[in-house]
N, C-alpha and C positions, 0 to 999 in steps of 0.2 A: 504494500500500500504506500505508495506514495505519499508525500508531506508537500502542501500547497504552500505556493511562496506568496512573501509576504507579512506585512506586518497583519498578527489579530486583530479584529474590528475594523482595518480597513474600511472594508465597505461601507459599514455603518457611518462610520467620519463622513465618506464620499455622500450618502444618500442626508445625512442631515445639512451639508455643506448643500446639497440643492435646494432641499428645503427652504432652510435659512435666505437664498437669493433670492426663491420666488414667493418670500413673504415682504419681501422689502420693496417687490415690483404691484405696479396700480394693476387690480381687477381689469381686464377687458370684457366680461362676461356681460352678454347684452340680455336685457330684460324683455325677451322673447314672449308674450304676445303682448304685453304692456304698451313696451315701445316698438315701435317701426322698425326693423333694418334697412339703414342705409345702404340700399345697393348700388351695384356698377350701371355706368348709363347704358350698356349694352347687353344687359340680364336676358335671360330666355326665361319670362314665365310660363305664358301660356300663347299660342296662335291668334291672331283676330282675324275678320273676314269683313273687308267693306265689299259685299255683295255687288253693290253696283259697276265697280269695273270689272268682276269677272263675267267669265266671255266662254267660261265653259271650253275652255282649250284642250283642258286634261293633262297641263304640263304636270302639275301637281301630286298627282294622282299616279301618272306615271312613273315616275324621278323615286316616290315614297319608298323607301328598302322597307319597312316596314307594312305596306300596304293597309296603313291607318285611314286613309280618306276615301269617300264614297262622294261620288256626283252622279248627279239624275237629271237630266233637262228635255226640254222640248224642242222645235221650233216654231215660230209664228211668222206671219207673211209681214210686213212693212211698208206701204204706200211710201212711195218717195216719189214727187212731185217730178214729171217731164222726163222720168223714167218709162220705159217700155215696158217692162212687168215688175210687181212688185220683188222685194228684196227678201230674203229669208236671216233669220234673227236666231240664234239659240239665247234660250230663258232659262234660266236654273231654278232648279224643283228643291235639289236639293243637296247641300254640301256638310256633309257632318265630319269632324276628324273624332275619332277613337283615342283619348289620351291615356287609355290605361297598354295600349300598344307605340303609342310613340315615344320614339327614345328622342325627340328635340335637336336633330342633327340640322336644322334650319333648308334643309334643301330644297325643299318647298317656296318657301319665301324667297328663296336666288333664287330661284327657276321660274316664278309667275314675269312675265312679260309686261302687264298692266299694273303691279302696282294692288293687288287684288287681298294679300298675307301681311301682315306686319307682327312682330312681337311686341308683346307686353311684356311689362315688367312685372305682373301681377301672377301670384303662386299662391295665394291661397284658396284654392279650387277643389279642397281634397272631399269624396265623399263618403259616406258607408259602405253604400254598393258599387262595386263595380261598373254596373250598370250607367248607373250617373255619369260615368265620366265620359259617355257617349257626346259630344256636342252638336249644335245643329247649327244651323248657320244663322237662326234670331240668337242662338245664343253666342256662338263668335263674334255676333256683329257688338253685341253689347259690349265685347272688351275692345271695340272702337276707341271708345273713351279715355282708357287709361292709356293707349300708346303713345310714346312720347315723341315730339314734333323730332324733324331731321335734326343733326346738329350744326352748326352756322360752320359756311363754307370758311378753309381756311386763305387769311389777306395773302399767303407768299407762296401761296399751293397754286398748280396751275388753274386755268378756268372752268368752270364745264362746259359741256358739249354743247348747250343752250346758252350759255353767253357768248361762246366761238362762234354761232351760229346765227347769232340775232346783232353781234358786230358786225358780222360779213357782209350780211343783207342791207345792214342799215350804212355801208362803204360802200356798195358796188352802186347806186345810185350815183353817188360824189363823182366817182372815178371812172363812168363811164363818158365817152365824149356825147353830145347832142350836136347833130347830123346839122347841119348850117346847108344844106341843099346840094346841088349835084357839084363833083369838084371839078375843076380846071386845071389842068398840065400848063404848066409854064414851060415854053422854050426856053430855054438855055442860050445866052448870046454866044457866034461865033468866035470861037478862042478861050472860053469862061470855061470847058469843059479840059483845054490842055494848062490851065494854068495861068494862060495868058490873057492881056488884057486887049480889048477889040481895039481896031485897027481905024 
């Protein structure tokens, strides 16, 4: 049988030596449901759906590794004015995500094209039943609310694609010349073209 080296009680010195330091450091222990947790501006709580840009694409839906979202839609016809026949429209019946299967990998929201996904910061959604945590799209839409607006473009970051685009437009007016009527060829005097000066 071997003999452990080291001085006896070691350890004991060492674990009260930790002690001892994190008694002498402030509490950060937050008063969880009292107060608020101040979260990161870019929190994944829960999904929201502004219903009215989506367009019923299926990027979403597709993209999902988890296969959490269900869509159901229609189409209706659309009278559009000096058109030859009307236009066709998909309408959404119905968008539900499944949160007791999604694991939050945001893919969803990059891949909608219109703007249609936003996260919330909001995570208190938990229920009894499983069941609940089925959502529908009145009830996605509800956490409309709590998304937090974009954050302000930065002053030394390049432009975006909409300010590149709305300069452009609003220069190419300037810089185009306006047509002053048909043009005229000027002769050239004899001699002006070698150099020399007429005779």
């Amino acid at each position: 049988m071997s003999e452990r080296s080291g001085v006896p009680g070691e350890g004991l010195v060492k674990g009260l030596a930790v002690t001892l330091k994190t008694m002498t450091k402030r509490s950060t222990t937050q008063q969880y449901p009292d107060v608020a947790p101040e979260l990161p501006p870019r929190s994944r709580g829960v999904i929201a759906l502004l219903a009215e840009n989506c367009t019923v694409c299926m990027l979403c839906a597709r993209e999902c590794p988890d296969w959490c979202i269900y869509i159901d839609s229609h189409k209706e016809e659309v009278a559009v004015p000096g058109a030859a026949r009307p236009r066709q429209r998909n309408v959404l019946d119905k968008f539900d995500i499944d949160f007791s299967l999604c694991m939050y990998c945001g893919i969803c929201v990059e891949v909608c094209p219109f703007d249609a996904l936003y996260w919330s910061p909001e995570f208190e959604y938990a229920e009894y039943d499983i069941k609940d945590l089925l959502h529908d799209k009145d009830h996605l839409g509800e956490w409309m609310a709590t998304v937090p607006p974009p954050p302000a473009h930065d002053p030394h970051g390049d432009p975006s694609k909409e300010e590149t685009t709305a300069a452009r437009k609003a220069a190419a007016p300037a810089a185009r010349p306006t047509p002053a009527g048909p043009a005229t060829r000027v002769r050239p005097e004899p001699g002006a073209e070698q150099g020399g000066s007429p005779s």
